[in-house]
C-alpha positions in Angstrom: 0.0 0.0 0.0 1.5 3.3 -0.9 0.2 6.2 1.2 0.5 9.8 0.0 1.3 12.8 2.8 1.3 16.0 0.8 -0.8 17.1 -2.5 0.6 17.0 -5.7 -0.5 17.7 -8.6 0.5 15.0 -11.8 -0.7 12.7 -14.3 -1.7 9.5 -14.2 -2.3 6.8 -16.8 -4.4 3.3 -16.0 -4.9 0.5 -18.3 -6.7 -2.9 -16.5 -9.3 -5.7 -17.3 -11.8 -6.6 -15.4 -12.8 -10.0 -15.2 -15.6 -10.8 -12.3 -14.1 -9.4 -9.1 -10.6 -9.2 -10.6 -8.6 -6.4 -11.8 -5.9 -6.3 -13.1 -3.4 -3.8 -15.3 -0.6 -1.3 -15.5 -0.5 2.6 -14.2 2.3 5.2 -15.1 3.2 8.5 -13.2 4.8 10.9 -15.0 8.5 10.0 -16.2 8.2 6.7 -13.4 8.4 3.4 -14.8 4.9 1.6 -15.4 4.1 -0.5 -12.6 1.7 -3.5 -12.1 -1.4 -3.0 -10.8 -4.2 -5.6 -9.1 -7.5 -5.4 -7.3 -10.2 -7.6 -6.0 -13.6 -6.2 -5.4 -14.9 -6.0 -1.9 -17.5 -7.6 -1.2 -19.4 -4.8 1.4 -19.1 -1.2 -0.5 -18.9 0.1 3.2 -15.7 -1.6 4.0 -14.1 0.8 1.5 -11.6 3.2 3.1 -11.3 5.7 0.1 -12.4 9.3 0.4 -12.8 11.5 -2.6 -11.1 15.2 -2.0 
């Protein structure tokens, strides 16, 4: 998990597939590598510990 103390403002790019609850993908930041990216769906929507600013 990668947790982010100060604002910034950048782009970011996301390709991913979804199959059923799976996702699954790359993201790119900027001049950063592209990095691997996977999810699951949760199964309550409440357990979900995003907030949108």
């Amino acid at each position: 998990m990668v947790r982010v103390s100060s604002k910034e403002t950048g782009r970011f790019g996301f390709i991913c597939s979804i199959h059923g609850k799976q996702m699954m993908g790359t993201a790119k930041a900027g001049m950063l590598p592209a990095s691997k990216v996977t999810g699951e769906r949760m199964e309550n929507a409440e357990q979900n510990s995003f907030t949108q600013v």
